[in-house]
C-alpha positions in Angstrom: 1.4 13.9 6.9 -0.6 11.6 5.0 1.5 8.0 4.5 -0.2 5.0 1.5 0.7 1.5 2.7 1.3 -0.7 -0.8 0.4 -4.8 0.3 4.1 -5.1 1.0 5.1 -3.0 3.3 1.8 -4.1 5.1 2.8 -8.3 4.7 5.9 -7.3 6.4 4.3 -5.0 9.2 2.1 -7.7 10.2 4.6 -10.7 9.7 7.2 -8.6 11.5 9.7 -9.3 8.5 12.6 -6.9 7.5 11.3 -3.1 7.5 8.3 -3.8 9.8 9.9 -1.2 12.4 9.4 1.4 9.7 6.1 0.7 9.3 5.3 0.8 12.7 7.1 3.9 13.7 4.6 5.8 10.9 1.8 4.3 12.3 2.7 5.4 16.2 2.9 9.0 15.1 0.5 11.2 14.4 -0.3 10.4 10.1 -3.4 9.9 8.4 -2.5 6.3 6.7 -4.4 5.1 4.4 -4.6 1.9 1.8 -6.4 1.6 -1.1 -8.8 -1.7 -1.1 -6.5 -3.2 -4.0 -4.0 -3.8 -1.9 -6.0 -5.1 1.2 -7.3 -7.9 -1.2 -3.6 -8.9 -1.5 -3.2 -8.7 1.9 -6.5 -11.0 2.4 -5.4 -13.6 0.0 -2.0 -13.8 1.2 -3.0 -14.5 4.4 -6.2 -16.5 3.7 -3.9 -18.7 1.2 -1.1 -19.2 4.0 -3.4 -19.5 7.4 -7.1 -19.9 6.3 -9.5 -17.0 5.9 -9.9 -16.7 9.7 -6.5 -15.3 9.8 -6.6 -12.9 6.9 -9.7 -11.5 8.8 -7.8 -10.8 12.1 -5.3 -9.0 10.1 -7.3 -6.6 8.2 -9.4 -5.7 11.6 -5.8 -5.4 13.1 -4.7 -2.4 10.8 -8.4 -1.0 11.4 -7.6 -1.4 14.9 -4.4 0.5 14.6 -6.1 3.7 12.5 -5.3 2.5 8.6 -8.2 4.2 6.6 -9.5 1.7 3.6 -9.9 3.8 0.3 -12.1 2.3 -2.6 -11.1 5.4 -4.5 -12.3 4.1 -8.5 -14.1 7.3 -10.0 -13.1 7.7 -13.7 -10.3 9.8 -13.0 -8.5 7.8 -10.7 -8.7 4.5 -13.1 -7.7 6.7 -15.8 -4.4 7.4 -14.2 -4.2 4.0 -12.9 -4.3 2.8 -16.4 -1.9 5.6 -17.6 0.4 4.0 -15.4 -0.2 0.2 -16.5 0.0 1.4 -19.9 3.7 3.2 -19.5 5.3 0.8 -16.9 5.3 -2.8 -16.1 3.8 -2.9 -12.4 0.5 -4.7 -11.0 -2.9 -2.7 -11.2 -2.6 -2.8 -7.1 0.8 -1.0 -7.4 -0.9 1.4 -10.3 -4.0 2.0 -7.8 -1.5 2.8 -4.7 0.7 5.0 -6.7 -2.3 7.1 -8.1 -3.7 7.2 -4.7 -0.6 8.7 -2.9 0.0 11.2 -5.8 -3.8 12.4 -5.1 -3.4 12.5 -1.5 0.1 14.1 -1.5 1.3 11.3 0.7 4.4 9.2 1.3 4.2 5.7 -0.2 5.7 2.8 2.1 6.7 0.2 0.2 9.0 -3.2 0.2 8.4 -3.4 -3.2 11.9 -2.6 -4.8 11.8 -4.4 -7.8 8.8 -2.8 -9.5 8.3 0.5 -7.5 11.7 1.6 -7.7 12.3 2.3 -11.5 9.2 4.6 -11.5 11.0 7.2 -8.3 11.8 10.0 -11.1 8.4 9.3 -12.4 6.1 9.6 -10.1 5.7 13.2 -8.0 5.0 10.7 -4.6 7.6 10.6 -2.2 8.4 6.8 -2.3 10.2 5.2 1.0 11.4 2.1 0.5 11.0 0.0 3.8 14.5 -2.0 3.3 
């Protein structure tokens, strides 16, 4: 099974918040999991901005060291549907980029991200599992 972490779901894995233990438990079986690089520059900066860029580093190399494969996907195509999705619903380009890359990899998306993920579940043909 092929599992897309969004930048929330990977904040709480790391931070070991509510819905980490999800996170986890997909990353200790056997899934291909993937993030696209939108969402590990919000990673980066979150942690950068909260501990110093020394930090942020240790926690990107830690979901390398655990198997999460970084995606740069961005041929025209994929931006197109990104924007298709900016232009319908009211969610961040990262969300727009993770949602585009699950639906193209047929994957489940883990999110924490309720608020703006939620509203799109009869929208988007991604399974979306929502992390608490």
């Amino acid at each position: 099974m092929n599992i897309v972490l969004d930048a929330s779901a990977i904040i709480a894995f790391l931070r070991d918040e509510a819905g980490a233990q999800v996170v986890a438990d997909h990353l200790r079986r056997d899934h291909n999991v993937f993030v696209h690089a939108l969402n590990l520059c919000e990673v980066y900066y979150d942690f950068s901005r909260a501990s110093g860029a020394a930090i942020a580093e240790d926690a990107i190399n830690d979901l390398f060291t655990l198997g999460v494969t970084e995606r740069n996907d961005m041929q025209p195509p994929f931006w197109r549907a990104m924007g298709r999705l900016k232009a319908q619903h009211s969610i961040s380009l990262a969300d727009c980029a993770t949602l585009t890359l699950a639906t193209n990899l047929n994957a489940r998306l883990l999110t924490a991200d309720r608020h703006e993920l939620e509203p799109l579940t009869s929208f988007t043909s991604c399974e979306l599992r929502f992390i608490r």
